[in-house]
C-alpha positions in Angstrom: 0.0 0.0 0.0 3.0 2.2 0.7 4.2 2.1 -2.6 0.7 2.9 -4.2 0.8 6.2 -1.7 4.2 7.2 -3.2 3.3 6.6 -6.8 0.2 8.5 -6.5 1.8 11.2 -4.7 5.0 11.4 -7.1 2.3 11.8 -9.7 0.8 14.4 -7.9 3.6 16.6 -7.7 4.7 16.4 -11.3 1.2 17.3 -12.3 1.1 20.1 -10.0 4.6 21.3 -11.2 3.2 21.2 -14.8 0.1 22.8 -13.8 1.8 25.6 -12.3 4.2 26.4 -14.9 1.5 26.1 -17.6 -0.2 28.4 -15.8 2.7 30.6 -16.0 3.3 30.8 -19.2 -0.6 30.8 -20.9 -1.7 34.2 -18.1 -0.4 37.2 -16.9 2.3 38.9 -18.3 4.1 35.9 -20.4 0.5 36.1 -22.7 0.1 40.0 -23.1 3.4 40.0 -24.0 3.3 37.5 -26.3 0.2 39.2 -27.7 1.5 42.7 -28.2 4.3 40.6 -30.1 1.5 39.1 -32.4 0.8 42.3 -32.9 -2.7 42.3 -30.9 -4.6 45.6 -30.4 -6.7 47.1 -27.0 -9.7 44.8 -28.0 -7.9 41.6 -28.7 -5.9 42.2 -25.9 -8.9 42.9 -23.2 -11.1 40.1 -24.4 -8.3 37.7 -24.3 -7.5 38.2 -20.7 -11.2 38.2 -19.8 -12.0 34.6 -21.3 -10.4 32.7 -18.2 -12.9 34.7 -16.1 -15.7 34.6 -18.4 -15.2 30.6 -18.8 -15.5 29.9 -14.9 -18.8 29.8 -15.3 -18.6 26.8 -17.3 -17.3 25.1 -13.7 -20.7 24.5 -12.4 -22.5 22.7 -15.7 -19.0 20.8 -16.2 -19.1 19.3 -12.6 -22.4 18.4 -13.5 -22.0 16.9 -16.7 -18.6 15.0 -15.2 -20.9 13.4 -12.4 -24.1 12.3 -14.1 -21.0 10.6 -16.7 -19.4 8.7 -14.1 -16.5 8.5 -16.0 -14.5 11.6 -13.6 -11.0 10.0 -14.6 -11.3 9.8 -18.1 -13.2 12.9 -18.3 -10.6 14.8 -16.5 -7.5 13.7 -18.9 -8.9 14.3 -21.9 -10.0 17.8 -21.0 -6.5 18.6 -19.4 -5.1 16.8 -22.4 -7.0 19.1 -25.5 -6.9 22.1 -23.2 -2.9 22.3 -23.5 -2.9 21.1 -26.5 -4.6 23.9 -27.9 -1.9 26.6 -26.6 0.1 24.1 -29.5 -1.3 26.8 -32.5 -0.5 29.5 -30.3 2.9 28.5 -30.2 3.8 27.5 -33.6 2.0 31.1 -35.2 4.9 33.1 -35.6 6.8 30.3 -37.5 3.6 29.9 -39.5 2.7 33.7 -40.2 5.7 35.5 -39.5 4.6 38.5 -42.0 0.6 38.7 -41.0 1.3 38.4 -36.5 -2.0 40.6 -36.4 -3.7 38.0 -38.4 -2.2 35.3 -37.3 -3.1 36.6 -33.4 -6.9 37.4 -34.2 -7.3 33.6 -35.7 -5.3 32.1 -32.8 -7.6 33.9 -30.4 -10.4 33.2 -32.0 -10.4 29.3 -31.6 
């Protein structure tokens, strides 16, 4: 049982580690830098730091939905899972567009 613990709990803290520097690097100042370097303007800018508030709404219907599923686990990774993976576009646009970055930044914001 010990070693169950530990696994679970080394898992735990590499997740958490993740987390956190995920967090990092998608809010704050790391993103409306990396937006003004896309060449985002005042509107782009504002609505794209207001979507994490706006989207905790969504907590209470997706604790719900999670629930009535039964499937709490699976749920969980795959929406962890597509959530980071979508920052992948973000990433990648300047080597994509590197002559449009207020195109490229209104598309990547967009989706």
């Amino acid at each position: 049982m010990e070693t169950i613990t530990r696994r679970g709990l080394k898992f735990s803290l590499w997740e958490g580690a993740s987390a956190s520097v995920h967090m990092t690097l998608t809010s704050g100042a790391f993103l409306t830098g990396y937006a003004l370097l896309l060449g985002a303007n005042d509107f782009e800018l504002s609505l794209l730091l207001a979507l994490p508030m706006l989207m905790q709404g969504m907590q209470l219907p997706g604790a719900y939905f999670i629930e009535r599923s039964g499937h709490r686990k699976t749920l969980t990774r795959w929406g962890a899972g597509i959530s980071r993976l979508l920052w992948l576009p973000m990433v990648l646009l300047p080597l994509l567009l590197p002559d449009w970055p207020h195109i490229g930044f209104f598309w990547c914001s967009s989706h």
